[in-house]
C-alpha positions as CSV (number, residue, x, y, z in Angstrom):
1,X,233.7,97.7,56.0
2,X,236.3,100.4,55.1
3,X,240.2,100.9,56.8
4,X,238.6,103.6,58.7
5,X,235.9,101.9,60.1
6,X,238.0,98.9,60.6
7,X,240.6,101.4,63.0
8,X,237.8,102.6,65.0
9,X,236.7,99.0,66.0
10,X,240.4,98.0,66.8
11,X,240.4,100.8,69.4
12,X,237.8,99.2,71.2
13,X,237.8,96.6,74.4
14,X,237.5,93.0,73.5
15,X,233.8,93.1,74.7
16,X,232.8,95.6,72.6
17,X,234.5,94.1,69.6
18,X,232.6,90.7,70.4
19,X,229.2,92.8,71.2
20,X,229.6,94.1,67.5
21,X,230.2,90.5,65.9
22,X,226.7,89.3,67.9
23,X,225.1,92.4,66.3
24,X,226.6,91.6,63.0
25,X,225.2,88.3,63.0
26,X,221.8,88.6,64.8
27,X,220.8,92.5,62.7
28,X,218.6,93.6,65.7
29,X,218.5,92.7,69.3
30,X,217.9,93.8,73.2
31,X,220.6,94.2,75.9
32,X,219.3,91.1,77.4
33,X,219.6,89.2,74.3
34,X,222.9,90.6,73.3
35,X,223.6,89.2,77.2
36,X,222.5,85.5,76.3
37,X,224.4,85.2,73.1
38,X,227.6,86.9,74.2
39,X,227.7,85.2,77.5
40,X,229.0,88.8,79.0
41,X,227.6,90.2,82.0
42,X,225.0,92.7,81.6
43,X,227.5,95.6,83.0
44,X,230.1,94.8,80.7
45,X,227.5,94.7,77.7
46,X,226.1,98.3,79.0
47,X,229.9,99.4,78.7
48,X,230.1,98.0,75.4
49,X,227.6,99.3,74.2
50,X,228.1,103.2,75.3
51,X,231.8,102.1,73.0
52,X,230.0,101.0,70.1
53,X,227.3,104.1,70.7
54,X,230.1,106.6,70.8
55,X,232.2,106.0,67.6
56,X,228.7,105.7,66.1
57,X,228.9,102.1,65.2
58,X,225.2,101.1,66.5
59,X,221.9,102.7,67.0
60,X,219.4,102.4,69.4
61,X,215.9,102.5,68.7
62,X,212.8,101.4,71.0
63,X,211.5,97.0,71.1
64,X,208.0,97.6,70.3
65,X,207.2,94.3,72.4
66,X,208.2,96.2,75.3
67,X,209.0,99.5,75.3
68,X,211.0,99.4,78.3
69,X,213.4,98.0,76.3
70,X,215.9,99.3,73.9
71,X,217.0,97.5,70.6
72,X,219.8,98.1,68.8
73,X,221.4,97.6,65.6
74,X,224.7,98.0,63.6
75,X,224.6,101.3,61.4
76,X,224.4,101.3,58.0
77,X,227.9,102.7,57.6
78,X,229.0,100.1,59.4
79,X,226.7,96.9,58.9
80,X,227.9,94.3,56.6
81,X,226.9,94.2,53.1
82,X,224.5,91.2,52.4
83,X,226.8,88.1,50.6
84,X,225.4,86.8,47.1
85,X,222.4,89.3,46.3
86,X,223.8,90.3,43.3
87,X,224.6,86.3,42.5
């Protein structure tokens, strides 16, 4: 992640920074699963969320298992590269 990057994610609440690390590590999830592996309540996961959505740090695309639900991921401008492919 470049310095820029890196000072729009220090703007951000604590929840939001911890949302982003659980998306980091997981690529792809729901609201409710970014609930259960946070531990966060689902409002202040919503309002993490609309953070990370607004500096354009994650994407939202429809769960094909249920399309109720939304999935989302980090952006590729922001997603950590993948260590040791080019080992």
């Amino acid at each position: 992640m470049s310095d820029p990057d890196e000072e729009r994610l220090d703007s951000l609440s604590p929840s939001a920074k911890l949302v982003f690390k659980v998306l980091e590590y997981n690529a792809s999830l729901t609201q409710k699963e970014i609930i259960q592996r946070s531990r966060l309540s689902g409002r202040t996961v919503r309002n993490a969320l609309d953070q990370l959505e607004r500096i354009e740090a994650v994407e939202k695309g429809v769960c094909i298992h249920d399309a109720r639900q939304n999935r989302y991921e980090l952006t590729t401008a922001t997603a950590r590269p993948e260590v040791g492919l080019d080992d």
